[in-house]
N, CA and C atoms as a LAMMPS dump frame, in Angstrom:
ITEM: TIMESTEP
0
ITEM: NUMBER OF ATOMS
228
ITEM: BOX BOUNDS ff ff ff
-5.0000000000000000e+02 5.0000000000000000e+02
-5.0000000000000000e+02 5.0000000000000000e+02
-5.0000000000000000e+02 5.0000000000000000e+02
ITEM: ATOMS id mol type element x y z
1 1 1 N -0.921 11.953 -18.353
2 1 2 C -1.228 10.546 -18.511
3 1 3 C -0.528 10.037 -19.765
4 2 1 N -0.31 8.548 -19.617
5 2 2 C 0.796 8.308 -20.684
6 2 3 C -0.492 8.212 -21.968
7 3 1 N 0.407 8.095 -23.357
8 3 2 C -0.563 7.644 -24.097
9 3 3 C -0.534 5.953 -24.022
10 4 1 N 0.043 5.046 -23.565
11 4 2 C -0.325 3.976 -23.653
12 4 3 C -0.834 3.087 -22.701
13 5 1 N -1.475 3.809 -21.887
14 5 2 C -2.391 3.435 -20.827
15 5 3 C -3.787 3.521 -21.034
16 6 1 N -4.216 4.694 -22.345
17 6 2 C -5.614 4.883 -23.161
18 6 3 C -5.427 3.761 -24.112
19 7 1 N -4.309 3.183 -24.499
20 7 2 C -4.434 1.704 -25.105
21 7 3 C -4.433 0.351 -24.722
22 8 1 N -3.853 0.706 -23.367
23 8 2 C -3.652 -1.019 -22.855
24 8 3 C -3.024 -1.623 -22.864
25 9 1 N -1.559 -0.7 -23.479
26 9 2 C -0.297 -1.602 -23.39
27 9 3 C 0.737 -0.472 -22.604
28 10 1 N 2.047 -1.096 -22.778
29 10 2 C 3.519 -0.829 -22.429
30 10 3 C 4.277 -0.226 -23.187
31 11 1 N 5.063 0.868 -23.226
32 11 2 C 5.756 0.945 -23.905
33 11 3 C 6.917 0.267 -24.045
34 12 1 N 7.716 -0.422 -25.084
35 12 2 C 8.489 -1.251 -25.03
36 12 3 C 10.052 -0.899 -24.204
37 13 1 N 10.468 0.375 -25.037
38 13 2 C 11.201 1.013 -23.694
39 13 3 C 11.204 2.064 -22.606
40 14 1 N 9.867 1.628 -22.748
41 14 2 C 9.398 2.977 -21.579
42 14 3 C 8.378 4.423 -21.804
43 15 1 N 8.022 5.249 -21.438
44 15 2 C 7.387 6.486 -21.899
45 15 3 C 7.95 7.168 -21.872
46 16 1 N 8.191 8.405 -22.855
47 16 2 C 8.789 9.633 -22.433
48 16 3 C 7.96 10.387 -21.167
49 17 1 N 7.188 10.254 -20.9
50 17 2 C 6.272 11.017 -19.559
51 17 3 C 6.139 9.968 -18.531
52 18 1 N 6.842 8.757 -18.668
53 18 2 C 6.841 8.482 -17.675
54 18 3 C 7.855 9.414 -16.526
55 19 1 N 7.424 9.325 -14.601
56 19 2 C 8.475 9.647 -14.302
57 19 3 C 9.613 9.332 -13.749
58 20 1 N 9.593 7.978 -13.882
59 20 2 C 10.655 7.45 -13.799
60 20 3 C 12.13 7.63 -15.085
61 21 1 N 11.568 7.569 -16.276
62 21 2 C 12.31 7.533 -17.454
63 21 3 C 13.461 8.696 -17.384
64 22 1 N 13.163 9.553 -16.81
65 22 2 C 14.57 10.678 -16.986
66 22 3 C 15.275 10.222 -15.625
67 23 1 N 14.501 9.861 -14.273
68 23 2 C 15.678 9.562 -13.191
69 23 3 C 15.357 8.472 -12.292
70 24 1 N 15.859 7.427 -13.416
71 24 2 C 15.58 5.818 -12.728
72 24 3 C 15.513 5.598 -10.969
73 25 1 N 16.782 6.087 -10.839
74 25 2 C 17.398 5.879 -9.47
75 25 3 C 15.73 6.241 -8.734
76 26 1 N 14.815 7.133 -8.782
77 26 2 C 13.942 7.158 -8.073
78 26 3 C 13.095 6.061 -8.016
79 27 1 N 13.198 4.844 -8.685
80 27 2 C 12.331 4.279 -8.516
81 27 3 C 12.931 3.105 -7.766
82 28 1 N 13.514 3.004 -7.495
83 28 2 C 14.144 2.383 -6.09
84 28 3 C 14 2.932 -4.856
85 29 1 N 14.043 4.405 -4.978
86 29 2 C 13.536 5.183 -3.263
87 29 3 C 12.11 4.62 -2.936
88 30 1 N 11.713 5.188 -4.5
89 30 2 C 10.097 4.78 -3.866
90 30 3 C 9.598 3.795 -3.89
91 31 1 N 10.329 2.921 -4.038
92 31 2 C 10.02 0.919 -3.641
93 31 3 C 10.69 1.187 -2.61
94 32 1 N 11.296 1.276 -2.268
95 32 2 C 11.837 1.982 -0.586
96 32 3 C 10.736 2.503 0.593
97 33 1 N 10.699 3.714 -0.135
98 33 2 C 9.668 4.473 0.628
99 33 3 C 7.973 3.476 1.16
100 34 1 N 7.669 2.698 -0.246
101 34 2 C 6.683 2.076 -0.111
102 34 3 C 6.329 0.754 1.048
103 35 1 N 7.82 0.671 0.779
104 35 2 C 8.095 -1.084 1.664
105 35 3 C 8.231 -0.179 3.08
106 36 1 N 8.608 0.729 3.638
107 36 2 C 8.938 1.508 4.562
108 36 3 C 7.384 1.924 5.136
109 37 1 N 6.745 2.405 4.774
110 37 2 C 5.151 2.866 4.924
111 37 3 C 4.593 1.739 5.372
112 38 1 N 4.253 0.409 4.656
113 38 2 C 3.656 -0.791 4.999
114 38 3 C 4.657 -1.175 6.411
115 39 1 N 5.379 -1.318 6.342
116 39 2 C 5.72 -1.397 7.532
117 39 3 C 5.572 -0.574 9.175
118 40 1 N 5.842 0.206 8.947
119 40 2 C 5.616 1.327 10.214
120 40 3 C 3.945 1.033 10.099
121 41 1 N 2.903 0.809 9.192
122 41 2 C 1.54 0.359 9.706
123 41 3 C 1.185 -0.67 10.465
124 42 1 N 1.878 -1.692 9.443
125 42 2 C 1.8 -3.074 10.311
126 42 3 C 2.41 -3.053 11.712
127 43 1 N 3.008 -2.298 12.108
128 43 2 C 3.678 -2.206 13.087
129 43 3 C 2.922 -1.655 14.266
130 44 1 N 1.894 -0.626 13.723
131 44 2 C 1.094 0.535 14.353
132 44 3 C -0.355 -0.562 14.521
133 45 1 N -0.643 -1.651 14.218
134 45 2 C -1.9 -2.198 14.214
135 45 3 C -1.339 -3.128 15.166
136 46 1 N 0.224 -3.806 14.919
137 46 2 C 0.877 -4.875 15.828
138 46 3 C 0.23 -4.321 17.186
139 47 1 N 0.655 -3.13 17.125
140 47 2 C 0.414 -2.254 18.749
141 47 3 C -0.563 -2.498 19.347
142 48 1 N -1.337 -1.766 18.599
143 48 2 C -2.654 -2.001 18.89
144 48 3 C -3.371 -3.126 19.265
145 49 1 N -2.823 -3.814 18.821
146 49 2 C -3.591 -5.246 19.093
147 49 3 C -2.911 -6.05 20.034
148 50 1 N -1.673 -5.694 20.776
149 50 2 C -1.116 -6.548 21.359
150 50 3 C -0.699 -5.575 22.65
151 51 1 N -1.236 -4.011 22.797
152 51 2 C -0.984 -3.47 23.547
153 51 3 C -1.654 -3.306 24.822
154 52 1 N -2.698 -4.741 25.367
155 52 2 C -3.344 -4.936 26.266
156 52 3 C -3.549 -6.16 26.418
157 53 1 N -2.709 -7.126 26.667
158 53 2 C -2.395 -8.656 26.585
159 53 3 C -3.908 -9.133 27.019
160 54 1 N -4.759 -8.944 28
161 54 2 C -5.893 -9.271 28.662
162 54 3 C -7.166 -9.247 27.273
163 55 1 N -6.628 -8.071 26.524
164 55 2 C -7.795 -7.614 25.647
165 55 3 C -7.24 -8.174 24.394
166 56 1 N -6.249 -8.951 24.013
167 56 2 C -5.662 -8.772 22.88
168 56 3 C -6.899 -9.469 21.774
169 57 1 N -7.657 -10.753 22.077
170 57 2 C -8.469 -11.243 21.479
171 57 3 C -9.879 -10.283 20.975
172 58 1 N -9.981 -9.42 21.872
173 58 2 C -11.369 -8.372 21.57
174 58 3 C -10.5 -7.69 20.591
175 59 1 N -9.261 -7.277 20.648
176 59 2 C -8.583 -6.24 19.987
177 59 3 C -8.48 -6.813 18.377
178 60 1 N -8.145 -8.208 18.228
179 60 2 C -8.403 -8.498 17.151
180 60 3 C -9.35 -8.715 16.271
181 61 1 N -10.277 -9.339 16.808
182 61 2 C -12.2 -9.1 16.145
183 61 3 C -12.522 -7.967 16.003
184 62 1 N -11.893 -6.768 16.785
185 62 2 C -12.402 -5.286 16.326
186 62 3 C -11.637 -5.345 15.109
187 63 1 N -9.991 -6.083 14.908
188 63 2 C -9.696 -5.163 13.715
189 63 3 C -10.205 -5.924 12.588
190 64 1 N -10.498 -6.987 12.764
191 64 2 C -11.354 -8.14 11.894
192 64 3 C -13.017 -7.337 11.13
193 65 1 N -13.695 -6.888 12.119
194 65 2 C -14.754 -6.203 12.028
195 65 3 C -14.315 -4.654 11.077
196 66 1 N -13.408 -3.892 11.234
197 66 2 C -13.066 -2.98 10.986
198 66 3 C -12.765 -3.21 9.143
199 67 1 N -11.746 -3.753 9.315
200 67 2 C -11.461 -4.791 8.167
201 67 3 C -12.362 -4.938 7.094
202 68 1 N -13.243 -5.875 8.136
203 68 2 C -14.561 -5.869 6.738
204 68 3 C -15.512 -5.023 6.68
205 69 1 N -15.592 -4.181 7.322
206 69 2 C -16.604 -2.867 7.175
207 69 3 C -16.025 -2.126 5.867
208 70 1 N -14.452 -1.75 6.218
209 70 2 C -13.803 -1.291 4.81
210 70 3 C -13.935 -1.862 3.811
211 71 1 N -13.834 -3.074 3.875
212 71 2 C -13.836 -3.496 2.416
213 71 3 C -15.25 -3.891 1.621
214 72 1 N -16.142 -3.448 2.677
215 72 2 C -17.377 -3.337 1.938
216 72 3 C -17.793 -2.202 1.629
217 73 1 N -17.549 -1.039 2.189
218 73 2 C -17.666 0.116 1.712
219 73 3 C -16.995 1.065 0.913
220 74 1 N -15.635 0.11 0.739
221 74 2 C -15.09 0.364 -0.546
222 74 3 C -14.595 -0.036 -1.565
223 75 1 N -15.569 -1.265 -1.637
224 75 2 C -15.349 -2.454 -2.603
225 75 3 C -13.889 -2.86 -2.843
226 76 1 N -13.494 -3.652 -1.874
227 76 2 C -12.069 -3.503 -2.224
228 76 3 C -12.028 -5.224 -2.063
C-alpha cells in the first residue's frame, strides 16, 4: 500500500510502489482491458434481455428487480 493513501493525498510525481510507475505502457492495457470487460457484459445482459422478443419486457423488470436487490445488499 502506498504511503500516501494513509494520508489522503497524491504523490506529485507518482509513487515509487506504485505499479504503474516502472511500466507506464500498462496502464493503457488495463484501461483497455477494463473498457473491454464492461463491454462483453453489457453485451451479455443486451442478450439476455432481448433474447425472447415476446418476453423482452418481463426480461427487463427482472433485471430492474435484480438490480435493486444488489444494490441493497451491497450498499452500493
Amino acid at each position: 500500500m502506498s504511503k500516501y493513501s494513509k494520508l489522503g493525498r497524491v504523490a506529485k510525481c507518482g509513487s515509487a510502489d506504485s505499479k504503474y510507475m516502472s511500466k507506464a505502457n500498462t496502464l493503457d492495457e488495463d484501461i483497455e482491458a477494463k473498457r473491454n470487460e464492461h463491454e462483453v457484459f453489457k453485451s451479455l445482459v443486451r442478450h439476455l434481455v432481448i433474447s425472447e422478443p415476446a418476453k423482452m419486457d418481463l426480461r427487463f423488470k427482472d433485471l430492474l428487480d435484480v438490480a435493486r436487490e444488489l444494490k441493497q445488499e451491497f450498499n452500493l
